[in-house]
C-alpha positions in Angstrom: 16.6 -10.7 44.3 18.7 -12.9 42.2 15.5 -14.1 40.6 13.7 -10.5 39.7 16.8 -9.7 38.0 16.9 -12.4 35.5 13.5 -11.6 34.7 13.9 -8.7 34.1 17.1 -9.9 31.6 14.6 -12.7 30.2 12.1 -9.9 29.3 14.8 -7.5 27.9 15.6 -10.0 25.5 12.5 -10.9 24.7 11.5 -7.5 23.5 14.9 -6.7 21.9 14.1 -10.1 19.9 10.8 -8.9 19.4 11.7 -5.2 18.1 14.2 -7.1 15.6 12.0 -7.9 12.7 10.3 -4.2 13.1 13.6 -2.6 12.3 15.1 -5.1 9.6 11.2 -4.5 7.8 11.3 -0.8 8.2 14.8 -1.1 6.5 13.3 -3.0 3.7 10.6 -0.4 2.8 11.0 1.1 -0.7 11.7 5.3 -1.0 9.5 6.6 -3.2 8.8 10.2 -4.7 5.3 11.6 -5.9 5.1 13.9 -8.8 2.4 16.5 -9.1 -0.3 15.3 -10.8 -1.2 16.5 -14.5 -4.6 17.9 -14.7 -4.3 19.0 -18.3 -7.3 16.8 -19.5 -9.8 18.4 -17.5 -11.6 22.0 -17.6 -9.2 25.1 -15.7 -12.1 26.9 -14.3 -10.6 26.6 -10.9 -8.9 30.0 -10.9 -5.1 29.6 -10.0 -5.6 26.8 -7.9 -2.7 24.2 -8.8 -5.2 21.1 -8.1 -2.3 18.8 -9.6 0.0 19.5 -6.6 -2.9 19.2 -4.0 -3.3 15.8 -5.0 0.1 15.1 -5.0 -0.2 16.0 -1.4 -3.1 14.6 -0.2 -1.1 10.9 -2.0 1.7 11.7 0.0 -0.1 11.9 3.0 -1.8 8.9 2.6 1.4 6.3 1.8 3.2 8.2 4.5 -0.1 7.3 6.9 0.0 4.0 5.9 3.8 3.2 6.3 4.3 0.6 3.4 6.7 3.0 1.8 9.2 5.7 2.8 7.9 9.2 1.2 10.6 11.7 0.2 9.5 14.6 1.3 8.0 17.0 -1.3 10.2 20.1 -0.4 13.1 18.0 -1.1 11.9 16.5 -4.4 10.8 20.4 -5.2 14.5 21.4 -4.8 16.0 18.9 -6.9 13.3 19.5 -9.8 14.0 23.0 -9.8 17.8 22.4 -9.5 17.3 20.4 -12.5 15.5 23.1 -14.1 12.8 20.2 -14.6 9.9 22.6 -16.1 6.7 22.6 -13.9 4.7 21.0 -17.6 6.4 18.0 -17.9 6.3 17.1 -14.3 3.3 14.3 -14.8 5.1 13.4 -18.1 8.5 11.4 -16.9 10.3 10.3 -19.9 13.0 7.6 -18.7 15.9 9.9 -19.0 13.7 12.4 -16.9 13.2 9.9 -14.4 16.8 8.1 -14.0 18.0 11.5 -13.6 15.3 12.6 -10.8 15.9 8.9 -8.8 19.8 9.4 -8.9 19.6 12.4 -7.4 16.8 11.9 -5.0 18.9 8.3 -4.4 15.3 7.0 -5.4 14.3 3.9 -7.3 10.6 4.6 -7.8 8.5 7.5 -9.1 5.1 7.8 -9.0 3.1 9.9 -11.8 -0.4 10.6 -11.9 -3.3 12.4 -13.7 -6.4 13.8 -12.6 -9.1 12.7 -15.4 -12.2 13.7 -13.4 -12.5 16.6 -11.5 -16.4 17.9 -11.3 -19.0 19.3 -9.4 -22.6 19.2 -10.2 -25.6 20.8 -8.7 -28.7 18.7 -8.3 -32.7 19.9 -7.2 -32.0 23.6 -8.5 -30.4 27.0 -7.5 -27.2 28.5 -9.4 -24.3 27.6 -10.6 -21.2 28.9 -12.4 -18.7 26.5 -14.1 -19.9 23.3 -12.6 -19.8 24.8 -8.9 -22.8 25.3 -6.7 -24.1 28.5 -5.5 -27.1 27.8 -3.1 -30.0 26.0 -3.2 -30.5 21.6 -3.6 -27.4 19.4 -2.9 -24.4 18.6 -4.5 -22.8 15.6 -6.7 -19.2 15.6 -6.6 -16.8 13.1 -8.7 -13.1 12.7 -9.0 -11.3 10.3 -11.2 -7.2 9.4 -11.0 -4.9 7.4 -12.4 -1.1 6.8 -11.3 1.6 4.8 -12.7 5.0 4.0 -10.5 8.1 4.4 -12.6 11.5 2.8 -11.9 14.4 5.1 -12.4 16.9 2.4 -12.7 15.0 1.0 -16.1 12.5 3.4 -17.3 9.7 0.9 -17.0 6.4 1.5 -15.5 6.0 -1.6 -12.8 2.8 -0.3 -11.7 -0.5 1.3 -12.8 -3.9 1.9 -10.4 -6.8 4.1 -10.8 -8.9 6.0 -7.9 -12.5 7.1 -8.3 -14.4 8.7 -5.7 -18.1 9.9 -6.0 -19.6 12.0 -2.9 -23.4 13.2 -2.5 -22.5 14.5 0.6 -24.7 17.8 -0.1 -22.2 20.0 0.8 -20.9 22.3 -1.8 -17.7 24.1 -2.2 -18.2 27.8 -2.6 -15.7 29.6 -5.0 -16.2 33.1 -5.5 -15.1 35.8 -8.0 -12.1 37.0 -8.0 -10.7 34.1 -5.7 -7.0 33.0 -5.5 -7.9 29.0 -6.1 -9.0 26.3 -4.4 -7.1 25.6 -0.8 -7.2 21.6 -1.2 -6.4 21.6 2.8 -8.9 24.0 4.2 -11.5 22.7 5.9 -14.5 23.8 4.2 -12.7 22.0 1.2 -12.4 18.4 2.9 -16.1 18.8 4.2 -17.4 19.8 0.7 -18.1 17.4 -1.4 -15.5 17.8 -4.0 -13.2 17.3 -1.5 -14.8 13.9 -0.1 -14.8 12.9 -3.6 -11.0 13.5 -3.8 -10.3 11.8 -0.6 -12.2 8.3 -1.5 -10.4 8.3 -4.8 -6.9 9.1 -3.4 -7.3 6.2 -1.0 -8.7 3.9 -3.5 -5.8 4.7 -5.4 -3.5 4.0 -2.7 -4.5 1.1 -1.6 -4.1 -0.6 -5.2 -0.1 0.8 -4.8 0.1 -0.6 -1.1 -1.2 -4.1 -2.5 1.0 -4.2 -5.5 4.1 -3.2 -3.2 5.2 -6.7 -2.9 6.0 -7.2 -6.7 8.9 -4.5 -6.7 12.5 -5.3 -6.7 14.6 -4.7 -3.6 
């Protein structure tokens, strides 16, 4: 009896010793915040869909996923933007002031800032199709294109930069018709379109690059 119970203390302290270094590394892990991404360089045929803040999303989901960082969460970095009356424009645009002011509040260090420079939809082997989108008929070429830069709000400097591209032939188009409301960037028939595969390979491209760089930042 003696015996099974210092077994059992043997193993106890093996996996306490073991479940050490998990907690000291997940303490370790640097907060970050993700800004909407500007999508002022490419054409607004996509009715009232806000495709800047989808992608923010979809990055979000992806670092929180992976677990290299700890995420604010969006509604909280939404509060303090608006409490800062931080206008919606400038929110892919941090100056350094901008940015200091955001992290002290948030009690972040890093930002990260993004663009969407590629954003299409092209119709191949016939059949209609209005602003880029296709309408029936042959398949479909999709391609996104981003680019993200992490800023420190202690100093004002960007520490990082990566880039994402993701092209999709996946055949499968993204209907939008008149009169629609916008793109919902987490609907299914979006994610298996492919537009939205497109955006998917070039979000995790682009995270990955930010994963591997993670290393370099300051504690």
């Amino acid at each position: 009896m003696r015996g099974n119970v210092l077994v059992g203390v043997a193993v106890a302290a093996v996996l306490v010793a073991g479940g050490a270094p998990s907690a000291q590394a997940q303490s370790k892990r640097k907060a970050v915040a993700v800004m909407d991404f500007d999508y002022g360089t490419i054409d607004h045929w996509w009715g009232q869909s806000d495709i800047g803040k989808g992608m923010a999303d979809q990055v979000v989901d992806a670092l929180v996923n992976d677990g290299t960082f700890r995420v604010i969460e969006r509604k909280k970095l939404d509060t303090v933007l608006a409490e800062q009356d931080f206008a919606h424009s400038d929110r892919a645009d941090v100056s350094a002031a901008h940015a200091s002011k955001i992290g002290k509040v948030l009690g972040v260090r890093y930002i990260i800032t993004g663009s969407i420079t590629k954003f299409s939809m092209e119709q191949q082997g016939g059949g209609l199709h209005v602003h880029g989108i296709g309408l029936g008929g042959g398949g479909a070429k999709a391609q996104v294109n981003l680019t993200a830069r992490m800023v420190d709000t202690s100093t004002g400097e960007v520490v990082m930069s990566a880039k994402g591209e993701g092209v999709s032939k996946k055949g499968t188009r993204f209907h939008v018709s008149s009169g629609s409301t916008g793109i919902n960037m987490g609907s299914g028939e979006f994610r298996e379109s492919a537009l939205g595969d497109a955006q998917e390979r070039a979000c995790q491209e682009l995270v990955k690059q930010l994963i591997a760089r993670a290393d370099r930042l300051d504690d």
